[in-house]
C-alpha positions as a LaTeX table, in Angstrom:
\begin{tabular}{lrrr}
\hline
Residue & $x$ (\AA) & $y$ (\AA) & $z$ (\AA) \\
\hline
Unk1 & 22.65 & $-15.43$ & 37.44 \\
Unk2 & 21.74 & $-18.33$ & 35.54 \\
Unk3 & 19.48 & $-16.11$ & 33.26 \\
Unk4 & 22.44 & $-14.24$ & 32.19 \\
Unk5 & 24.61 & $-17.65$ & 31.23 \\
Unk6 & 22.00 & $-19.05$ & 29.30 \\
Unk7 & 21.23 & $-15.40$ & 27.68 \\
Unk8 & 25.24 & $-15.26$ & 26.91 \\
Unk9 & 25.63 & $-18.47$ & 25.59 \\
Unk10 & 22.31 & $-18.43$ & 23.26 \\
Unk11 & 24.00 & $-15.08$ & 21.47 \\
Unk12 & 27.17 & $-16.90$ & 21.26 \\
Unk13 & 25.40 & $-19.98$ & 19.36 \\
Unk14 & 24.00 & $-17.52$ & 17.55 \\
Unk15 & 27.04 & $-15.86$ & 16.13 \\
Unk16 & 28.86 & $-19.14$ & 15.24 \\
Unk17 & 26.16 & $-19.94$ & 12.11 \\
Unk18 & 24.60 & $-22.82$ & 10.94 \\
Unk19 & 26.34 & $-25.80$ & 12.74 \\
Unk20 & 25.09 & $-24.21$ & 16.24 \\
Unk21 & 21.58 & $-23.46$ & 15.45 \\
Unk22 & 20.04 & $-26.05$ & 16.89 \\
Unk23 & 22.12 & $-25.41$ & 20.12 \\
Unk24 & 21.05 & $-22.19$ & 19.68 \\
Unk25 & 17.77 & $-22.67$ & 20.13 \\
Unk26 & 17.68 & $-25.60$ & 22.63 \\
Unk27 & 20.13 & $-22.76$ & 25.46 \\
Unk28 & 17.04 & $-19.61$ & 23.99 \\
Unk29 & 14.42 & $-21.84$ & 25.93 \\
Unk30 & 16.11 & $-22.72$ & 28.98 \\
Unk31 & 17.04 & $-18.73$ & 28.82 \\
Unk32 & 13.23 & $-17.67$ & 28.68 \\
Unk33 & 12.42 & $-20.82$ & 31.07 \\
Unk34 & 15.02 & $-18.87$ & 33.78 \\
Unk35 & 13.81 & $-15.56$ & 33.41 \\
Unk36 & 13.94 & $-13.30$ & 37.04 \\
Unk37 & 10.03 & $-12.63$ & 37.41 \\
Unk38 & 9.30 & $-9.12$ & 36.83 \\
Unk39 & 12.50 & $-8.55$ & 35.04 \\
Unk40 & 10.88 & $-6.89$ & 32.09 \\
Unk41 & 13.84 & $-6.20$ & 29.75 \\
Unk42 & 15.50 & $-9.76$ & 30.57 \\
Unk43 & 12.15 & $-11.14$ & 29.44 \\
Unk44 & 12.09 & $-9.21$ & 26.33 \\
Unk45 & 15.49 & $-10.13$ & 25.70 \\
Unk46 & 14.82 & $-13.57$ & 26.18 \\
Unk47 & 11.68 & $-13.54$ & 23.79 \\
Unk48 & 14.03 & $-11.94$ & 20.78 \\
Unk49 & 16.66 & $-14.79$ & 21.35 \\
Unk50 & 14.17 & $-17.33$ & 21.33 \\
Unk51 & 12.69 & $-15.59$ & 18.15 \\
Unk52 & 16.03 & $-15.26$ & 16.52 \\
Unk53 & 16.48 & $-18.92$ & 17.15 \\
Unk54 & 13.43 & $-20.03$ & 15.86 \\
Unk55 & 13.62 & $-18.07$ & 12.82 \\
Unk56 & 17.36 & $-19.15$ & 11.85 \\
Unk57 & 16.21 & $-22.88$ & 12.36 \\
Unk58 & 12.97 & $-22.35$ & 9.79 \\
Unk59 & 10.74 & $-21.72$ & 12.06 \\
Unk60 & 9.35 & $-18.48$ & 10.45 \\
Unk61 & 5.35 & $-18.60$ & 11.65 \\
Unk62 & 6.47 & $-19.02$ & 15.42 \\
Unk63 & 9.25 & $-16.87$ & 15.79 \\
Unk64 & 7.05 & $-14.00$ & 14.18 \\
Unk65 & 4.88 & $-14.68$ & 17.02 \\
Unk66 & 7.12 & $-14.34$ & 19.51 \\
Unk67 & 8.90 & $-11.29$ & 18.12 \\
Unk68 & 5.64 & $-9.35$ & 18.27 \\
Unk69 & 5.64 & $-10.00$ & 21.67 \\
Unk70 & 8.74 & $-8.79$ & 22.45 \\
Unk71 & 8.07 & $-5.90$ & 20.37 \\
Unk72 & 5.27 & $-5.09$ & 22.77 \\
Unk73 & 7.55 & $-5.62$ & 25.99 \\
Unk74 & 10.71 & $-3.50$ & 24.52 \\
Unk75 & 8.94 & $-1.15$ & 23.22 \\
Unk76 & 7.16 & $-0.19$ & 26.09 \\
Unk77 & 10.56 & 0.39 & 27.95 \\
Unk78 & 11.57 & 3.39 & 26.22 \\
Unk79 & 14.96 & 4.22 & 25.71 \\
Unk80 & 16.42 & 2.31 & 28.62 \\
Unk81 & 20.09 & 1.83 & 28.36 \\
Unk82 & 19.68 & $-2.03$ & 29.64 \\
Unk83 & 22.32 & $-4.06$ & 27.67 \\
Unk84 & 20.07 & $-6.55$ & 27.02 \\
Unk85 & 17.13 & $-4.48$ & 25.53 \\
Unk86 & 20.27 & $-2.70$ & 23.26 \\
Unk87 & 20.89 & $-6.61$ & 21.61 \\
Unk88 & 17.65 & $-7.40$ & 21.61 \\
Unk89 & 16.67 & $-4.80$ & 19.06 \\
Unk90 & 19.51 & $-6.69$ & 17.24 \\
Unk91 & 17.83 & $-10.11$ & 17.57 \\
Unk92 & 14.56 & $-9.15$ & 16.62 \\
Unk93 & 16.00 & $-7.30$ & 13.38 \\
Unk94 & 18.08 & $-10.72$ & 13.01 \\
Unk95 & 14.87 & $-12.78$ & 13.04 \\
Unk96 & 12.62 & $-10.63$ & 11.15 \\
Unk97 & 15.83 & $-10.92$ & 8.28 \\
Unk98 & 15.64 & $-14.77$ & 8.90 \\
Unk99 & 12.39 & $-14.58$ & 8.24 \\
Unk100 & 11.78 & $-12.36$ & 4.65 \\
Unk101 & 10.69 & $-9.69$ & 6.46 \\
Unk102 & 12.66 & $-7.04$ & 5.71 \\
Unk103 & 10.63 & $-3.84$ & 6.60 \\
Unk104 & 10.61 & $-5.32$ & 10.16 \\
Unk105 & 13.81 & $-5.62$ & 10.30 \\
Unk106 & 15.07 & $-2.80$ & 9.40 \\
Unk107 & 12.63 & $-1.12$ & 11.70 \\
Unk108 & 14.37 & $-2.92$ & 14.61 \\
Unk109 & 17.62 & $-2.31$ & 14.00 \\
Unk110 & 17.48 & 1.62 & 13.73 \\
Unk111 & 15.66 & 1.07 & 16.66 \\
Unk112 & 18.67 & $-0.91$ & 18.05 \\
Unk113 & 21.06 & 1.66 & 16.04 \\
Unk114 & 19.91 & 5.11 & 17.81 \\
Unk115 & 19.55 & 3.71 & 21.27 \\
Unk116 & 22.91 & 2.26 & 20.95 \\
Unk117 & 24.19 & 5.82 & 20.16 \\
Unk118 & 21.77 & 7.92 & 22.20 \\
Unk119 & 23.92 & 6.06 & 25.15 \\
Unk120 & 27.50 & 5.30 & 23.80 \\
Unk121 & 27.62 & 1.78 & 23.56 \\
Unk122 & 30.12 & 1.86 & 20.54 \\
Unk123 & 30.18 & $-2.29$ & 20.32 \\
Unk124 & 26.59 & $-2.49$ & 18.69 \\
Unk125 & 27.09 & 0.27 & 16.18 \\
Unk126 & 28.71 & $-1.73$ & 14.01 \\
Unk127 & 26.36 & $-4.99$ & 13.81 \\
Unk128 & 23.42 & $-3.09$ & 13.88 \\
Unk129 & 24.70 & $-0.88$ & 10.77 \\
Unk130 & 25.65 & $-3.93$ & 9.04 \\
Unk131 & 21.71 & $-5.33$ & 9.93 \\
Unk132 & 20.87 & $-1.77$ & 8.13 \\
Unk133 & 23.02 & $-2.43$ & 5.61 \\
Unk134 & 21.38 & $-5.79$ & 4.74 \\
Unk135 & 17.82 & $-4.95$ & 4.92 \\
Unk136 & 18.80 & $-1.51$ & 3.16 \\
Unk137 & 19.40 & $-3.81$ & 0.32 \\
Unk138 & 17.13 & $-6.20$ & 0.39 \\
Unk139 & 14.24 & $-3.07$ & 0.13 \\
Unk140 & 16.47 & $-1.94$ & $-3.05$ \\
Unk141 & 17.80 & 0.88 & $-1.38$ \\
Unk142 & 21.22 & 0.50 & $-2.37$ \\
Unk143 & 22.45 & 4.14 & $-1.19$ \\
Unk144 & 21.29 & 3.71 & 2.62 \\
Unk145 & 22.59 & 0.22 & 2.28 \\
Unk146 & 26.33 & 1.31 & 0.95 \\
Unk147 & 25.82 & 4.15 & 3.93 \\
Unk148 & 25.13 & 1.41 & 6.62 \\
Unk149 & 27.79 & $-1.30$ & 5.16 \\
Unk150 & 30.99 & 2.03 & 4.58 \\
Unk151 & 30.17 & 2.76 & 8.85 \\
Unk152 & 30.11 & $-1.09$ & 9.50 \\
Unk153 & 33.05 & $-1.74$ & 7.67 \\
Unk154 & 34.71 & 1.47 & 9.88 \\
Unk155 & 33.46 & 0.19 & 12.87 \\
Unk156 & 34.82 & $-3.35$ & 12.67 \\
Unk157 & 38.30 & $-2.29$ & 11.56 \\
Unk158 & 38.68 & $-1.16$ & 15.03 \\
Unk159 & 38.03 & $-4.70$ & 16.39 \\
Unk160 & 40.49 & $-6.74$ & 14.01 \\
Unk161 & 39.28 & $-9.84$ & 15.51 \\
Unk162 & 35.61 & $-9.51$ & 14.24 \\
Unk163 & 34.56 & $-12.03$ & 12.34 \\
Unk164 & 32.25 & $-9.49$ & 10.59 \\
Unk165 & 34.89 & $-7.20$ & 9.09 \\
Unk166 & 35.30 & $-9.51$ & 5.66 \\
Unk167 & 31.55 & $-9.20$ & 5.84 \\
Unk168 & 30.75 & $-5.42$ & 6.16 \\
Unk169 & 33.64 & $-4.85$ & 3.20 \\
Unk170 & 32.10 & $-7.44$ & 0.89 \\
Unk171 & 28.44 & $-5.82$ & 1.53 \\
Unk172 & 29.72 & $-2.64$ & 0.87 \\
Unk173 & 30.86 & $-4.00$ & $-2.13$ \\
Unk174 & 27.86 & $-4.95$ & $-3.57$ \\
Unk175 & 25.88 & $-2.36$ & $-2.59$ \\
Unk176 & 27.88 & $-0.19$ & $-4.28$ \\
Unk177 & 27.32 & $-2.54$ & $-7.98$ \\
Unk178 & 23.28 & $-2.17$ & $-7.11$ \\
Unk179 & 23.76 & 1.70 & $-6.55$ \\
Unk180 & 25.99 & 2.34 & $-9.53$ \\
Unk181 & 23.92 & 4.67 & $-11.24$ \\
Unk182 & 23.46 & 6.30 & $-8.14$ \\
Unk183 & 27.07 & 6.67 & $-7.71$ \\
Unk184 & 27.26 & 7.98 & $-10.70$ \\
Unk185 & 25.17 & 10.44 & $-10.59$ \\
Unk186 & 26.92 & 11.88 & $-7.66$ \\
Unk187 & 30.31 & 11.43 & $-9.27$ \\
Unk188 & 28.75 & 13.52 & $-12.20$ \\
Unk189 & 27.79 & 16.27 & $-9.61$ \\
Unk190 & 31.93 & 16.36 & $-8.86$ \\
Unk191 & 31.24 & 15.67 & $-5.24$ \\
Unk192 & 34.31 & 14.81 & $-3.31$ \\
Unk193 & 34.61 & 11.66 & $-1.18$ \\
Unk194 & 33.87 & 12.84 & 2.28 \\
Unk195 & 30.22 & 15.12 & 0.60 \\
Unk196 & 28.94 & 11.47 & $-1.20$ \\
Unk197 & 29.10 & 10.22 & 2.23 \\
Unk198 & 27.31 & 13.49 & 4.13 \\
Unk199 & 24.90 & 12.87 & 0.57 \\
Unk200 & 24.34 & 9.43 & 1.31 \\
Unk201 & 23.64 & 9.95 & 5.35 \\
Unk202 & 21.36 & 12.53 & 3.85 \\
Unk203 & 19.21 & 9.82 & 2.17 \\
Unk204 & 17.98 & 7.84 & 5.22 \\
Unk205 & 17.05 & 10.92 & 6.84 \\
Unk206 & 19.77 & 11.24 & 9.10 \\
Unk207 & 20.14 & 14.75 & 10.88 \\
Unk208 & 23.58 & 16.83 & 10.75 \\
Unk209 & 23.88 & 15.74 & 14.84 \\
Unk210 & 23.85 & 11.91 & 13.61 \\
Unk211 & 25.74 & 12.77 & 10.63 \\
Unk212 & 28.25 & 14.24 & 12.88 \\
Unk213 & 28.34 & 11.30 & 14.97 \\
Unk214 & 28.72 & 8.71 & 12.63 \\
Unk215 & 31.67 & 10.46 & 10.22 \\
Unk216 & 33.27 & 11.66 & 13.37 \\
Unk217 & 32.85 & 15.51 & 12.70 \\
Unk218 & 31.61 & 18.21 & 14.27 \\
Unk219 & 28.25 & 19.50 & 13.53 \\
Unk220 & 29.51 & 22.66 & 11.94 \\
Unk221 & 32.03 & 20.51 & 9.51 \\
Unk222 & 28.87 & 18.63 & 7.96 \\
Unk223 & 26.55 & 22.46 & 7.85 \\
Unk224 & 29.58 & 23.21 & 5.84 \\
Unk225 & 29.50 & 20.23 & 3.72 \\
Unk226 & 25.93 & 20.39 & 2.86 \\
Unk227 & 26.64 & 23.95 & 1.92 \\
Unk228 & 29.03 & 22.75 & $-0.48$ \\
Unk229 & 26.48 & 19.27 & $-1.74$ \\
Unk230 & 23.73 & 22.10 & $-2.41$ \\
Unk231 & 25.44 & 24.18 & $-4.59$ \\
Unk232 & 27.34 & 20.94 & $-6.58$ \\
Unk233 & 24.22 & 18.75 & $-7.10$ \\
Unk234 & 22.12 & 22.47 & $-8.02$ \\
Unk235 & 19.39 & 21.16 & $-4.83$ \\
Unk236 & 17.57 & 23.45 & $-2.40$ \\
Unk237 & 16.72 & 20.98 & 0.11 \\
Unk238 & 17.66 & 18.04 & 1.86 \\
Unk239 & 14.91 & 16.37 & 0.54 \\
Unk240 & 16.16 & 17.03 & $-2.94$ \\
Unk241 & 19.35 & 15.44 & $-2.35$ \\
Unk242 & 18.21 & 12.38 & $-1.02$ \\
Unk243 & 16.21 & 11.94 & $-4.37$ \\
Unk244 & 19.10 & 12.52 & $-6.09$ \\
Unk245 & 20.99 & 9.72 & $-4.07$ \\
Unk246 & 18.07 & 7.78 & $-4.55$ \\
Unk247 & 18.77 & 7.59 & $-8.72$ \\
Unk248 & 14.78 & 9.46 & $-9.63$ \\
Unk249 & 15.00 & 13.06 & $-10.98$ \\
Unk250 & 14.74 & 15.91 & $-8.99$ \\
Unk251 & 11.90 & 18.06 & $-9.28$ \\
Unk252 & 12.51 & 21.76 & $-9.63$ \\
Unk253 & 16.32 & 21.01 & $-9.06$ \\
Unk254 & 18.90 & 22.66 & $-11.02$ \\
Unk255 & 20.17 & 20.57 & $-14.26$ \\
\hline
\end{tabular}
């Protein structure tokens, strides 16, 4: 279909950075202009290439525009498994980064993140958990960002010829110089290297199922690591450990 070429090609413009941009945007049109009618998730898909486009190429005020429309259209489709709804979570995330807006994006790519999982399609993990990563960071949350950039960099060392794996390894990188006082503080609680990554996973809110899933464990490994990041860090609740990953102090929480 010629939808799908021009869809394909836009994403691959896309991924090859600044030179291509313009490209980029020129094959998002000619994608939206070829849309199937009534094809509701190629349109949406269509709407967050052309918004990633426009954003990448300055074009903040418009591609905000059309990012809240496919918002509204993806949204509205649930928790499809439609390959192109799955990247364009990741395009809308991509544009809302482009564009400063980093609540947004980080929004859309846990959005893009879980339905990825919820239906096994293993190839998005990793550049939606390096989208994480990013807005994770620029938020200041440099313990969910280290947390998205350590399973990106994982992720990507199973596809050597990723152009992202230098990427992931240097945003893990600095992630972990913001968080340093976090890591200290979980260094001082003599955690060992697999519980600061349950403790981390703990911050965003993750539950011991995901947890499981993304440290490849079963559930009952991480109920026993928590166990174990309880007692260690003196915390009674999850809650309380994901302040304490956070770098405040701990209300009520053991010294």
């Amino acid at each position: 279909m010629l939808h799908v070429a021009h869809a394909e090609l836009a994403s691959l413009l896309l991924e090859s950075g600044r030179p291509m941009r313009g490209a980029a945007l020129a094959v998002a049109r000619r994608a939206m202009r070829s849309v199937p009618r009534g094809d509701v998730a190629a349109h949406g898909h269509a709407l967050a290439l052309l918004a990633a486009a426009r954003a990448v190429n300055g074009d903040v005020v418009l591609a905000r525009e059309v990012a809240f429309e496919a918002d509204l259209l993806l949204s509205g489709l649930g928790r499809t498994r439609s390959a192109p709804v799955l990247e364009a979570w990741r395009r809308l995330g991509e544009a809302a980064a482009a564009g400063g807006d980093a609540e947004r994006a980080l929004r859309c790519f846990h959005k893009g993140f879980d339905l990825a999982l919820h239906h096994g399609q293993r190839h998005l993990l990793g550049p939606m958990a390096l989208g994480l990563a990013r807005a994770s960071l620029d938020l200041g949350d440099p313990a969910s960002a280290y947390t998205h950039a350590h399973f990106a960099a994982a992720e990507f060392e199973q596809f050597p010829s990723s152009p992202f794996n230098q990427v992931a390894r240097e945003l893990r990188k600095s992630a972990e110089y913001a968080g340093s006082d976090n890591q200290k503080a979980l260094s001082s609680s003599i955690l060992s290297s697999r519980e600061r990554e349950v403790a981390f996973l703990i911050g965003p809110g993750f539950t011991n199922q995901q947890i499981a899933t993304r440290l490849n464990l079963s559930v009952k490994t991480v109920e026993t690591y928590m166990g174990r990041i309880f007692k260690k860090m003196g915390a009674s609740s999850r809650a309380q450990v994901a302040v304490i990953v956070s770098g405040a102090p701990v209300p009520g929480a053991a010294s």
